[in-house]
C-alpha positions in Angstrom: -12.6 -0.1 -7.2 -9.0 0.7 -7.5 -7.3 -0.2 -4.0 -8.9 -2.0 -0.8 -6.6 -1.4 2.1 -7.2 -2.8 5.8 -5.8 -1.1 8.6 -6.4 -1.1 12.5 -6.3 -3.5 14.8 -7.7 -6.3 12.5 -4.3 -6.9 10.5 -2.5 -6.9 13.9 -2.0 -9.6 16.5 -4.2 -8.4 18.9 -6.1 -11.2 19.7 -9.5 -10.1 19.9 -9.9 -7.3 17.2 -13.0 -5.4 17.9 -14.0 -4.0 14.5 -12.4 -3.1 10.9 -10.8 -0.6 9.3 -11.0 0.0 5.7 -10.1 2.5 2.8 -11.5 2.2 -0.5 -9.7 4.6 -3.5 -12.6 3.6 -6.1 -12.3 4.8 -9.8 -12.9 8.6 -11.1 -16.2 7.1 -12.8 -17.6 5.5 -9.8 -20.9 6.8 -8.7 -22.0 6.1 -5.4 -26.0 6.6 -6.5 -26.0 3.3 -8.5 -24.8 1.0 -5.6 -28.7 -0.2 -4.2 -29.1 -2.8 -1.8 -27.3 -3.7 1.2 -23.7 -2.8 -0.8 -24.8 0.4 -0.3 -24.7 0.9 3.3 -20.6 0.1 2.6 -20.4 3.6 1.3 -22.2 5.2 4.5 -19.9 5.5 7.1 -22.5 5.6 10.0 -24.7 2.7 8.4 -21.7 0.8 7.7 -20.1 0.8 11.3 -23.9 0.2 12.5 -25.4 -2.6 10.1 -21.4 -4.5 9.8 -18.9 -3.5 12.3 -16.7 -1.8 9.9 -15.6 2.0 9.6 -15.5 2.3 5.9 -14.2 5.2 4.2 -13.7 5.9 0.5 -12.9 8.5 -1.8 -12.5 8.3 -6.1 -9.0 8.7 -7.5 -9.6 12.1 -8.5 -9.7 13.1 -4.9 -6.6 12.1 -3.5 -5.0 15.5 -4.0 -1.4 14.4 -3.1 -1.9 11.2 -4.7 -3.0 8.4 -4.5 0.0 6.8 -2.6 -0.2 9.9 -0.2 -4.1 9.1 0.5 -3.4 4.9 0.9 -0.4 5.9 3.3 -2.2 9.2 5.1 -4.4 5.5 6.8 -1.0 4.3 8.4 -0.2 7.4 10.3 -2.3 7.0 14.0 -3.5 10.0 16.0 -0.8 10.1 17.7 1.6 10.1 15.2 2.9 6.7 15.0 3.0 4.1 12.2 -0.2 1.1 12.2 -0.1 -1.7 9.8 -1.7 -1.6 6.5 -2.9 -4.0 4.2 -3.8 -4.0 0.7 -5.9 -6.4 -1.0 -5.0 -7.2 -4.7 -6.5 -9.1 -7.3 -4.2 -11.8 -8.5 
């Protein structure tokens, strides 16, 4: 994996978020087919939001045609067109 962002209404103050948000920018070499096991409904949107509570959504490297910066700040942007929260989880 190369970033983990959160977004939604987990990383805010709300104080009873009702699910979580995440974007996963995973390496140009990942392949999806090898995760077996329960890690594997993380990369099925559907199963994910069903078996966890989460709407997951990923995409390799490779994909994020304006960037990867573009595609980690395109999740910040609501519907309406205002700005939500993001977080980013790092290894330190």
């Amino acid at each position: 994996m190369a970033r983990f962002i959160l977004f939604g209404s987990f990383i805010t103050a709300k104080p009873e978020p009702n699910d979580v948000d995440i974007f996963l920018l995973m390496e140009d070499t990942f392949d999806v087919s090898s995760v077996v096991g329960e890690p594997a409904v993380l990369f099925d949107h559907l199963a994910a939001q069903n078996f966890a509570g989460a709407s997951i959504f990923w995409l390799r490297r490779l994909a994020a045609l304006d960037g990867e910066q573009a595609a980690v700040e395109h999740w910040q942007v609501k519907r309406g067109g205002g700005l939500r929260g993001i977080v980013e989880i790092t290894k330190s």
